[in-house]
C-alpha positions as CSV (number, residue, x, y, z in Angstrom):
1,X,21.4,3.5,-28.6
2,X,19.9,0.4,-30.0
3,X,15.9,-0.2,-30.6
4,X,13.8,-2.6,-28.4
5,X,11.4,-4.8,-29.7
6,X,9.5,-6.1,-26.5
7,X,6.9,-3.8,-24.7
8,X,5.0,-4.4,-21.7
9,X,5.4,-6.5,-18.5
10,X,7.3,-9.0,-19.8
11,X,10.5,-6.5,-21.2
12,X,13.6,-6.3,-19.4
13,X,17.1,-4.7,-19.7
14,X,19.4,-6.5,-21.8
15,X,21.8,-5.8,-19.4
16,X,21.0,-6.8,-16.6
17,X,17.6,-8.2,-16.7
18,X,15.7,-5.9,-14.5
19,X,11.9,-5.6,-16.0
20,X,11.4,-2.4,-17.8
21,X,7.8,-1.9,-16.0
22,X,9.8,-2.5,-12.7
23,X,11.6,-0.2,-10.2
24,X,14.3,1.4,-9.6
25,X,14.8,3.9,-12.9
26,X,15.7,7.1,-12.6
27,X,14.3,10.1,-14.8
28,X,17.1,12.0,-16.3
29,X,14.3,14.5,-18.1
30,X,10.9,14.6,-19.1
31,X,9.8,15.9,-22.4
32,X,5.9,16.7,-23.6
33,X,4.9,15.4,-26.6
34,X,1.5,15.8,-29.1
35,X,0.4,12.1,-27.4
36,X,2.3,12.1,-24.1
37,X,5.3,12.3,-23.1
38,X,9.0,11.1,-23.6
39,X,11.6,9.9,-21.1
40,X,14.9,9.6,-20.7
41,X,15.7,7.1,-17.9
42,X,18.5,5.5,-16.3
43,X,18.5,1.5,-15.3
44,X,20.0,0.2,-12.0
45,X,22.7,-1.2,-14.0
46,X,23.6,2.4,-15.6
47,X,22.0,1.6,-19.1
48,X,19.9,5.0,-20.6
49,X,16.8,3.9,-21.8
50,X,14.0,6.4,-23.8
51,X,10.7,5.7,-22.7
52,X,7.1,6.6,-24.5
53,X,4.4,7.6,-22.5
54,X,0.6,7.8,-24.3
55,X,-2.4,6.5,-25.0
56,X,-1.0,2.8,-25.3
57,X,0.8,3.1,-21.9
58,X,4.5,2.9,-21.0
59,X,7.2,1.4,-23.1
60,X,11.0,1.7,-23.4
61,X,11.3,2.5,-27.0
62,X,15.7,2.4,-27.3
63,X,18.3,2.1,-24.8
64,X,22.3,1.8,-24.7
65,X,24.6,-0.2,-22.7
66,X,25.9,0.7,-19.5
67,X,29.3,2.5,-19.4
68,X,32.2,0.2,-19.0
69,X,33.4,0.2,-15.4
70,X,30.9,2.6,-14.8
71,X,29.7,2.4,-10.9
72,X,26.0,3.3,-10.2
73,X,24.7,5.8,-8.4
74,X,23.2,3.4,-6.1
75,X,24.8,-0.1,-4.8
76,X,21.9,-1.2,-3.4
77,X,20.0,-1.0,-6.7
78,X,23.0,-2.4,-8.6
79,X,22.9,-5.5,-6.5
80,X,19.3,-5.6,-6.9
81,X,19.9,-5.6,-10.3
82,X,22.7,-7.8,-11.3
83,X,21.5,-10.6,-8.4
């Protein structure tokens, strides 16, 4: 998992340039915090991503690379994605 600098509209996976405020992501699980809550999400393009949820909004605060070869769950979104 590396660290992200960029929050807000303007962020996007590394991978495969979707914007992080964008859909599709899918929630892998949901976790309550003191301020929020915490996310862990999959891109379009298979990348995990943790996202922070609190007073200052939504932001993806690490993600990882997608698995080599790996096939997403959906080809419509991958195409989305990578186009």
């Amino acid at each position: 998992m590396t660290s992200t600098e960029a929050t807000g509209a303007t962020a996007a996976c590394p991978h495969c340039g979707w914007p992080d405020a964008g859909e599709p992501f899918r929630v892998l699980s949901r976790h309550t915090t003191a301020t929020g809550h915490t996310e862990w999400t999959r891109c379009g393009c298979g990348s995990l991503q943790v996202r922070v949820a609190d007073g200052r909004g939504t932001r993806v605060v690490s993600r990882g690379g997608p698995a080599p070869g790996a096939v997403p769950s959906r080809t419509d979104t991958a195409s989305r994605c990578r186009g």
